[in-house]
N, C-alpha and C positions, 0 to 999 in steps of 0.2 A: 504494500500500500504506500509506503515512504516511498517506493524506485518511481511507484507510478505517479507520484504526486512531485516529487524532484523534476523527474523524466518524464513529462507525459507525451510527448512528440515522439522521443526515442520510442518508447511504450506502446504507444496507440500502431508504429510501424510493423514491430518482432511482432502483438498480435494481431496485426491485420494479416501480413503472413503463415504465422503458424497457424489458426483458424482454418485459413482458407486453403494454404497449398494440406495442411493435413486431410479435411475435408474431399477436397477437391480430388488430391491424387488418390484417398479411395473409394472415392464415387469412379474416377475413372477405374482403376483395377478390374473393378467388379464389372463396368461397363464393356471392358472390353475380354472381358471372359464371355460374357454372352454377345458378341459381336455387336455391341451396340453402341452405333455410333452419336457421338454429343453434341451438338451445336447449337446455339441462339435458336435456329428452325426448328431442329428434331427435336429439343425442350420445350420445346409452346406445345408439339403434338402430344409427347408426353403428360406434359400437366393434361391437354385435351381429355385425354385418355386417362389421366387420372379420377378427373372429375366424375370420369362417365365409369369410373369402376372398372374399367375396362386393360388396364395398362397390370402386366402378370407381377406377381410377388417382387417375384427378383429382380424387375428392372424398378420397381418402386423404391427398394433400396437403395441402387446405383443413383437413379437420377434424384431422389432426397439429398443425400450424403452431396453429391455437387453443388445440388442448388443452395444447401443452406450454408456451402463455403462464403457466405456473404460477409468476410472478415474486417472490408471496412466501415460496414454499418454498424456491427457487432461493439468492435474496438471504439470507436467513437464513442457509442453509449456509453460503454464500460468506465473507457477513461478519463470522458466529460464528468460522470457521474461521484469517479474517484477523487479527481483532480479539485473538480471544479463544483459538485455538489447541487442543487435542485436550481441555483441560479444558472449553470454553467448549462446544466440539460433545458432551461427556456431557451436561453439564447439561442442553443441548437436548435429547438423546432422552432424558430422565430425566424431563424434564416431559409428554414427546409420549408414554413408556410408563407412565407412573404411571396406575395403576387401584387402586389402595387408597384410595379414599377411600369415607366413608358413601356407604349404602346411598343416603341420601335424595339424595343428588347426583344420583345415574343417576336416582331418578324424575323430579326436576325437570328435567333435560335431556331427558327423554322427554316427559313430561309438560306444558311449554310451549306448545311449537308445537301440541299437542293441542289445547289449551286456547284457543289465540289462534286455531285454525282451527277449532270451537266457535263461540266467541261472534262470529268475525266474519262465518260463512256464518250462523250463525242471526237476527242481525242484517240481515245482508244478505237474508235469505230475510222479514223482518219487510216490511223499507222497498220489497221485490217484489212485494210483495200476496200472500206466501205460494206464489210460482213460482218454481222450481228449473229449469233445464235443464241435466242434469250431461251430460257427455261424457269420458268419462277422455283423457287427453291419450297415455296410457300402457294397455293393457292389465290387469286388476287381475292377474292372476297373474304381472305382472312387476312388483309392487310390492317384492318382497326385493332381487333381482336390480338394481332401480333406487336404493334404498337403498343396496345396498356398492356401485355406480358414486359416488352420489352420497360417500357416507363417505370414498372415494378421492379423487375427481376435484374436491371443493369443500371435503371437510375436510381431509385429509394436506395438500393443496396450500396452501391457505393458512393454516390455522389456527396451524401451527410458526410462522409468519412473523407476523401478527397479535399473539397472543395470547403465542407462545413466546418471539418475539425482541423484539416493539413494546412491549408493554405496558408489561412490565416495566421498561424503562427509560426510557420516560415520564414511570411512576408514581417515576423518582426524580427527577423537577424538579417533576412536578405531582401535585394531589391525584386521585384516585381517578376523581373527576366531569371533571375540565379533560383528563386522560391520553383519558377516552374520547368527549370532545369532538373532539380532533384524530384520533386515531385513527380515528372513526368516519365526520369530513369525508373524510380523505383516504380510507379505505377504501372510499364513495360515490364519490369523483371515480378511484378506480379503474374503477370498472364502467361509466364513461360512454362508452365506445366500444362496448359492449355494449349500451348504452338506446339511443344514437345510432340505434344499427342498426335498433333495432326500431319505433324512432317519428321517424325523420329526416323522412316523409311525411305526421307528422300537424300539419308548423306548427310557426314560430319557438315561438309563443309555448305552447303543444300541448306542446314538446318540453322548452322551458326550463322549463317547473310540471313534468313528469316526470322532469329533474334533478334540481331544488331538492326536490322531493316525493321521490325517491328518499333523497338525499342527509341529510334529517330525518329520513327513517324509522328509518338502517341507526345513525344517531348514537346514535338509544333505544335499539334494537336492541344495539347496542356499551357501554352503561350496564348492560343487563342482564346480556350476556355479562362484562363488567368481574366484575358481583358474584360472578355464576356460580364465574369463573378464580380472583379472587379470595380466592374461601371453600375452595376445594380446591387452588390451585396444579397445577391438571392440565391440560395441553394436550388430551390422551386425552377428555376429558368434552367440549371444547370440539368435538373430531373428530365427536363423536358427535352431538354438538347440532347442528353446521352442516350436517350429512349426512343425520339424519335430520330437520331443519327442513326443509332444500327439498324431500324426500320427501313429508313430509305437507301442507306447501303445496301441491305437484302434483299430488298426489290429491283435496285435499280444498277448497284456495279457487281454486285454478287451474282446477280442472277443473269449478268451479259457474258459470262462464261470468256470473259475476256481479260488476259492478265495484263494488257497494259494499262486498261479501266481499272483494276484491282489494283496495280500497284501506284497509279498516280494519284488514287482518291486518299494514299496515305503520304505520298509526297506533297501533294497541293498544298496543304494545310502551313506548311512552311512560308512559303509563298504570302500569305494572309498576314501569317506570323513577321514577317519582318517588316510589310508593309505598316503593321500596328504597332511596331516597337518604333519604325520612325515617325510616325503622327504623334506616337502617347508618350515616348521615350520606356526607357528599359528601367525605370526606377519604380513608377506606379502603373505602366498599362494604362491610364486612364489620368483625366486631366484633375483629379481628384486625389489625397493620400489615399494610398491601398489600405483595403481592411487591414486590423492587425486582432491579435486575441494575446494580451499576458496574462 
């Protein structure tokens, strides 16, 4: 309780990870002893299949054990709680319920991932010779339905923990740009028992460029969202960005079966990223002091 109360940033990290990679890697185990494969899609059908009773014993297990690796919502509670006590846990849901901010907030959080999944299918559709083969990965009329999965199961889960509990008290040792530099590393070497998974057969060297390529993507990616948090102080916007990004990812560069689509809708985000660091400067992202939490 002292380490956690000394340390709570150090703290709220070691259990965002242990939680989740413990969790997580034996949801996978299990998953892939019944050939059962994991992803943002085949998870929604699962719960689908949940709800309806229908989903057999043992894969109830595997995809439980995954889904509730939610270590930075988890650790957040926990160490807001320890830390910082019933005022420390308002301020958390104060930030994760705030919806009063400009209008233009909510278009830019909408409007992003539009935008990055745009010009990188259409790009990707340039360097194709003009050849498409979509396949939805998802049925289109489960596109709303997959969206508050996803608003749930990627934004409530992590974004409190992220953006709610991380950021802010980053941004009081570091500027704006260095806060979403770590952040953005460590939040990449979160999900590597998840890339593991999915490319452990394509090769040392195959798998370690799909780390480190991961890993620089989600850092831009984390620059933007910085300014995003930012300029509004709203956890809430950030739910909606992270939930409705992998939505229209998966419908729209995921499911163009095209990997220059796929890999520039994690490159673009840089591009945005610098563009925001010379308008807002790399101290605050925004023309306002950054949040801070002591």
């Amino acid at each position: 309780m002292r380490i956690i109360k000394n340390y709570p940033l150090v703290s709220f990290f070691i259990m965002t990870f242990v939680i989740t990679w413990t969790l997580q890697l034996t949801g996978i185990a299990l998953a892939s002893q019944q050939n059962m494969p994991l992803s943002n899609e085949t998870n929604f059908l699962y719960f689908i299949d949940l709800l309806k009773m229908k989903l057999p014993p043992e894969q109830v297990l595997a995809y439980s054990l995954f889904t509730l690796g939610m270590g930075p919502l988890i650790s957040a509670v926990l160490v807001t709680s320890i830390a910082d006590g019933k005022d420390g846990l308002k301020k958390l849901w104060q930030q994760s319920t705030k919806w009063k901010v400009s209008l233009k907030w909510y278009l830019i959080a909408l409007g992003l991932p539009v935008l990055l999944s745009v010009v990188s299918v259409g790009i990707g559709w340039l360097v194709s010779g003009g050849k498409l083969t979509y396949s939805f990965k998802l049925p289109i009329e489960n596109f709303l339905p997959f969206f508050l999965y996803m608003l749930i199961f990627t934004g409530v889960t992590e974004e409190p923990g992220w953006r709610g509990f991380a950021l802010p008290r980053l941004q009081n040792h570091y500027s704006a740009e260095k806060a979403s530099w770590i952040l953005g590393i460590l939040w990449g070497v979160w999900h590597f028992p998840f890339i593991i998974y999915y490319t452990y057969n394509t090769g040392i060297i195959a798998l370690l460029f799909s780390l480190l390529g991961l890993t620089l993507g989600i850092v831009g990616w984390t620059i933007v969202n910085t300014w995003l948090y930012n300029n509004t102080g709203s956890v809430l916007i950030m739910i909606l960005l992270h939930g409705w990004g992998n939505t229209v990812q998966s419908y729209f560069v995921l499911s163009s079966n095209n990997m220059a689509a796929q890999t520039l809708y994690g490159i673009l985000p840089w591009a945005i990223a610098i563009i925001l660091i010379r308008i807002y400067g790399e101290e605050n992202l925004s023309h306002h002091p950054r949040p801070k939490i002591s």
